[in-house]
N, C-alpha and C positions, 0 to 999 in steps of 0.2 A: 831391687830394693830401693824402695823411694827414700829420699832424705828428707825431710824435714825443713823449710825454707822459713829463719826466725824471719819474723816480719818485722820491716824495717820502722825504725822507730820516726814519727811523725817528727816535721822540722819547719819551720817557719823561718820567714825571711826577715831579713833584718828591715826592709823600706816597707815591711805588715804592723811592724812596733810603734807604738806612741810615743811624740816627741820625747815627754820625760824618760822610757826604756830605752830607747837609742843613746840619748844621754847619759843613760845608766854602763851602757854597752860601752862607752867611748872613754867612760872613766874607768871602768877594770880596763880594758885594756890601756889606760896609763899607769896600771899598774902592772900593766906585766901580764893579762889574761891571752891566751892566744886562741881569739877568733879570727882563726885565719879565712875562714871563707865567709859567705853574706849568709851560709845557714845552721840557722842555729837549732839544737835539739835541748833539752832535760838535762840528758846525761854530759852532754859537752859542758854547759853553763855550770851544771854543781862538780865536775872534775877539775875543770878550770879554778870555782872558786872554793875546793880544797889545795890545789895548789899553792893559789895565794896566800892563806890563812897561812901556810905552815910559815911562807915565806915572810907575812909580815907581822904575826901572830908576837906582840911584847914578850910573852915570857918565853919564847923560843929562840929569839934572836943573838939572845947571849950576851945583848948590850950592858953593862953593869951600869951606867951613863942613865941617870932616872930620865934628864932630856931628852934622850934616844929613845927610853921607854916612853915616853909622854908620845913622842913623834910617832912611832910605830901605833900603839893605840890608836890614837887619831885616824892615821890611815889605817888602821885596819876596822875601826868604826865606818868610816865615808864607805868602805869596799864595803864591809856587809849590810850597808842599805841599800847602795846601789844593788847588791846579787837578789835582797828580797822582793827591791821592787820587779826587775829583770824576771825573777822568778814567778812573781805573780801571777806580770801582765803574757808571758809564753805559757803557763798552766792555762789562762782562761783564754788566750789565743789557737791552744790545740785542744779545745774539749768540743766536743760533737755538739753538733746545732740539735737547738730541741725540737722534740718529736712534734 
């Protein structure tokens, strides 16, 4: 019986990124993203930056402290630009060279 081998999802290297996504990369991980190795895939980048949202997400926090809430927004504005640019530039970094 043959099994079925899912095929491994494409990963790009963290020194293949653009200065500004490397930057991108170095700032969620000052928040707490854990890219533990130099390669990165789709699914790692958007689990990681569900993680963070829950963690720095304002109305989750529980902070009743409007400056807490102020602070937590903030960072959690800076992390989801950085994840979209990050996300961008690895979509257009893993799509197939044209025909």
């Amino acid at each position: 019986m043959d099994v079925k081998k899912e095929p491994e999802e494409p990963k790009i290297h963290f020194s293949k990124l653009s200065i500004k996504a490397q930057q991108c990369c170095v700032l969620l991980r000052s928040f707490g993203a854990e890219f533990v190795d130099q390669e990165l895939t789709k699914t790692l980048i958007k689990q990681e930056f569900r993680r963070m949202a829950k963690k720095l997400h304002p109305d989750l926090n529980g902070e009743n402290s409007e400056l807490k809430k102020q602070e937590f927004a903030l960072q959690f504005h800076k992390m989801n630009e950085a994840y979209n640019v990050l996300k961008l530039e690895v979509d257009e970094a893993l799509l197939p060279p044209p025909m």
